[in-house]
C-alpha positions as CSV (number, residue, x, y, z in Angstrom):
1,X,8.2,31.4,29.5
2,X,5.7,29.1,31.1
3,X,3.3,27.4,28.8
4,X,0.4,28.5,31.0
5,X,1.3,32.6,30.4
6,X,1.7,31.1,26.5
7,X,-2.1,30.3,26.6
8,X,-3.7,31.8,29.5
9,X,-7.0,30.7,31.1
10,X,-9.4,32.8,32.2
11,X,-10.2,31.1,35.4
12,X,-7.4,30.6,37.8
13,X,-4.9,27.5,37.7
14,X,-2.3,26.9,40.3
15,X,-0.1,28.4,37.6
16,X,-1.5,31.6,38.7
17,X,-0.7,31.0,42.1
18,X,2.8,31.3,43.3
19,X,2.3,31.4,47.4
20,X,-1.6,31.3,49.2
21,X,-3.4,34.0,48.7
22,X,-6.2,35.8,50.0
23,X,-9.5,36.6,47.9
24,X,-13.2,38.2,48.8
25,X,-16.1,36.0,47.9
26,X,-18.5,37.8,45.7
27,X,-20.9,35.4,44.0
28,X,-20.8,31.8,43.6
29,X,-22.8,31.1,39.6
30,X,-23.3,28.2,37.7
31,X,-22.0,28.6,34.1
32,X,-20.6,26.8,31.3
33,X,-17.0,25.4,31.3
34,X,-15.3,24.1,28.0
35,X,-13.4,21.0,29.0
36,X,-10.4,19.0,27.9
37,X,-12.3,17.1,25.4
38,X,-13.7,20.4,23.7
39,X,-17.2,19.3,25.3
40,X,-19.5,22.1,27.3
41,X,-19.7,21.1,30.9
42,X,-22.2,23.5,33.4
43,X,-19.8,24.0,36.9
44,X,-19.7,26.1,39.8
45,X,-17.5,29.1,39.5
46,X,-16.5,31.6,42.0
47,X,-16.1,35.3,41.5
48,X,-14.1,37.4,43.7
49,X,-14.4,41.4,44.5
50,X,-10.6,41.5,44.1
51,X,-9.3,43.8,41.3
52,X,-8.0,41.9,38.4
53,X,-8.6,38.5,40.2
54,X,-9.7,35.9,37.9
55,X,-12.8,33.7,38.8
56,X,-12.1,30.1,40.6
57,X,-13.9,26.2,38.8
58,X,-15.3,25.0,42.3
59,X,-14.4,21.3,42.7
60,X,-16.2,19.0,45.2
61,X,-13.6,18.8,47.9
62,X,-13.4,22.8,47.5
63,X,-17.4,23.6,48.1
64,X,-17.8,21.1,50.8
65,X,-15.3,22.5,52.7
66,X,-16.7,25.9,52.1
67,X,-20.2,24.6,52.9
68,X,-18.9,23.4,56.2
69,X,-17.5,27.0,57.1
70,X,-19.9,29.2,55.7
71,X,-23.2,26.7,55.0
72,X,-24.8,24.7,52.8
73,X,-26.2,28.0,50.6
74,X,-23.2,28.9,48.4
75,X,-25.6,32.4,47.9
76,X,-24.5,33.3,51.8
77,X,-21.0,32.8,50.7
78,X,-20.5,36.4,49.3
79,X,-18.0,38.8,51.4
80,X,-16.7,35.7,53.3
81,X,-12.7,35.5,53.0
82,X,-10.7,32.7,51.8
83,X,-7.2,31.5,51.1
84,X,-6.2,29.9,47.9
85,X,-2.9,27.6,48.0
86,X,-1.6,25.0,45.8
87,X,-1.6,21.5,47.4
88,X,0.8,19.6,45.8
89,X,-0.9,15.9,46.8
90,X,-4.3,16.6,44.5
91,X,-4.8,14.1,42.0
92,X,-6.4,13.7,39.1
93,X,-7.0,9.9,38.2
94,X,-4.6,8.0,39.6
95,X,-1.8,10.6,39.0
96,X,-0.9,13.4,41.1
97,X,-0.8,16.3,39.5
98,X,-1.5,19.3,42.0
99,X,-3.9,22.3,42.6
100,X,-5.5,24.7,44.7
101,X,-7.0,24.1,47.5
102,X,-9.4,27.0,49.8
103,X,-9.4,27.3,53.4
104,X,-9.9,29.9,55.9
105,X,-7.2,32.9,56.6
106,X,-5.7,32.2,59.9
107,X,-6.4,35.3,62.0
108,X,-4.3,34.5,65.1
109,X,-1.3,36.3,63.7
110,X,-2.4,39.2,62.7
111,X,-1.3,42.1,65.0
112,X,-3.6,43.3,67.7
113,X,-3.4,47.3,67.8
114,X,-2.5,48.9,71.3
């Protein structure tokens, strides 16, 4: 068993993400986060309107890439689509130790009804 299903988070980890998958924005709020060092740290989450989805710590590569598809105002953000996927080359420090990354569902395959 993995450690991370041992002591599970409730906001999502690339532990919860096995291949990219594809989530609803519903709200982007500000609330507190505990981190590593037990200390209270106010970040950007995002909820989805997925069923049983867990909400998403926004990073700063993550919400200015979201800013530069949907805008600047993370409040216009809700009901746009996004893909989650884990990028392997995300470091932390100087070490690389992986996590998800957002980007925009490509659309060009999906079938075109007759």
């Amino acid at each position: 068993m993995k450690v991370s299903k041992m002591f599970p988070s409730k906001y999502l980890s690339k532990d919860d993400l096995e291949t990219p998958e594809v989530f609803t924005i519903d709200s982007v709020e500000m609330d507190d986060v505990q981190t590593e060092d037990g200390k209270t740290e106010e970040k950007p989450i995002i909820y989805f309107t997925d069923d049983g989805s867990k909400p998403l710590i926004l990073n700063r590569t993550n919400a200015e890439y979201l800013a530069e598809s949907f805008g600047q105002d993370s409040e216009e953000w809700g009901g746009k689509v996004i893909e989650l996927y884990i990028d392997p080359s995300v470091s932390f420090g100087k070490k690389r130790i992986g996590g998800i990354r957002v980007r925009t569902p490509d659309t060009s395959k999906a079938e075109v009804p007759y």
